[in-house]
N, C-alpha and C positions, 0 to 999 in steps of 0.2 A: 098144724103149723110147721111144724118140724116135718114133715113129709113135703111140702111145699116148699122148703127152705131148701132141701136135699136135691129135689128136683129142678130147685134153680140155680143150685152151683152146678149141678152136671151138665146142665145145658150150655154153661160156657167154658167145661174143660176141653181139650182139646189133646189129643196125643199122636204123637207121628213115632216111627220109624227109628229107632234104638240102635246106634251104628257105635263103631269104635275104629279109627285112625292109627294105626303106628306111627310117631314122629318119627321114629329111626330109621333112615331109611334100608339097612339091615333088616329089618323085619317087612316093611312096607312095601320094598323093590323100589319106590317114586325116588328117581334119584340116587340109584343105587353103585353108578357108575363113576360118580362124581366122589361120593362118599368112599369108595373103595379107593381111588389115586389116592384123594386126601389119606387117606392113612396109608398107602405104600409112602407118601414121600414123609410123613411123618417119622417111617420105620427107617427111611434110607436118608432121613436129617439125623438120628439118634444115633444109625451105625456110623456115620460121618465124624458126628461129631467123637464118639468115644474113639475111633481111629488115631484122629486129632491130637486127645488128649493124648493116649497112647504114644505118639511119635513124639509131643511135647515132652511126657515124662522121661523118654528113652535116653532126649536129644541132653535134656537135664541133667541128669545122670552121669552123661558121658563129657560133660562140660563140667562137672562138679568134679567126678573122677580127674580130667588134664589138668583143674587149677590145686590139684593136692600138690605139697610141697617137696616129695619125693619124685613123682613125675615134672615136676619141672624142673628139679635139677639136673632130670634126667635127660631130658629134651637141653637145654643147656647143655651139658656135658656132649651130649651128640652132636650138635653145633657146635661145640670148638673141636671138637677131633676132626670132623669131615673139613672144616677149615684150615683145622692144621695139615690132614690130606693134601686139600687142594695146592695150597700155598709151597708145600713138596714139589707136587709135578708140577706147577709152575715155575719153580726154580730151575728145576729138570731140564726142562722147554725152554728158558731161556738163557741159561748159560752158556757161555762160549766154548769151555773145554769138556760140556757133557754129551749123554749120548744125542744119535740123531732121531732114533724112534724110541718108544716106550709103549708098555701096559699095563694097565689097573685094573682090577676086578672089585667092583665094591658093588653089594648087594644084588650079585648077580646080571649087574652090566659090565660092558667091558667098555674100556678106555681107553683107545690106541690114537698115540699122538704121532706126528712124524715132521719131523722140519726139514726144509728144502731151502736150502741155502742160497741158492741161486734163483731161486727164486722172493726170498725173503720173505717167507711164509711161512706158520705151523699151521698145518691142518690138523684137529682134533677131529674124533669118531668115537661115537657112543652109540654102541648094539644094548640094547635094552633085551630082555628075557624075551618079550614077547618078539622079539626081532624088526621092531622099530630102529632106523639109524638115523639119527642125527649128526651131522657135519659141520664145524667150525675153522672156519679159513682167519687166523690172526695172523697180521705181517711182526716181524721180526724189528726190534729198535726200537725209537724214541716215540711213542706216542705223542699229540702236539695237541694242546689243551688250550 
């Protein structure tokens, strides 16, 4: 009976062909093209982003450093001297019994103003280091507001 039993489960097994798949396509090549971008722009989203952070933390730092209380008074301080500067050769420039030309040299630009009476004008000139000039035509008297 048991040999009759044995020989009728074998008549309905069945067996094929024993294969194995890589899902990855790393291993498999199917898609291998695809898979590869995918992870360059993965690699070139991570350097992005740590750049990112990087120039965040710099930018940080260097806004945390100006709001110190020594650098701003320092900044302050610089602001009213350059004011008090200015306010000088302004005076310069427009008084009646001062000179006709002048020069300043502050932070390695030069200054040179020149009034023309007859024509009731100061012309200002500003040479910058890099030798950029900038030119300012102000007339002379009452401004009218």
């Amino acid at each position: 009976m048991r040999s009759l039993l044995l020989v009728f489960l074998c008549s309905f097994a069945y067996a094929g062909e024993l294969t194995h798949d890589f899902k990855n396509p790393s291993f498999s090549g199917q898609g291998y093209s695809s898979h590869v971008l995918a992870l360059e722009q993965l690699q070139y989203t991570r350097k992005e982003e740590l750049k990112d952070a990087e120039a965040k933390a710099k930018k940080d730092a260097e806004r945390e450093e100006e709001n110190e209380t020594v650098n701003r008074f320092l900044a302050n301080l610089e602001s009213r001297i350059y004011a008090n500067l200015s306010k000088q050769l302004v005076d310069n420039m427009f008084s009646a019994d001062g000179a006709s030309s002048g020069t300043a040299e502050i932070e390695g630009a030069e200054i040179y103003w020149e009034k023309d009476v007859d024509l009731g004008t100061i012309t200002i000139r500003v040479t910058e280091d890099d030798g950029t000039i900038t030119t300012v035509t102000v007339p002379i008297g009452d401004f009218g507001f």
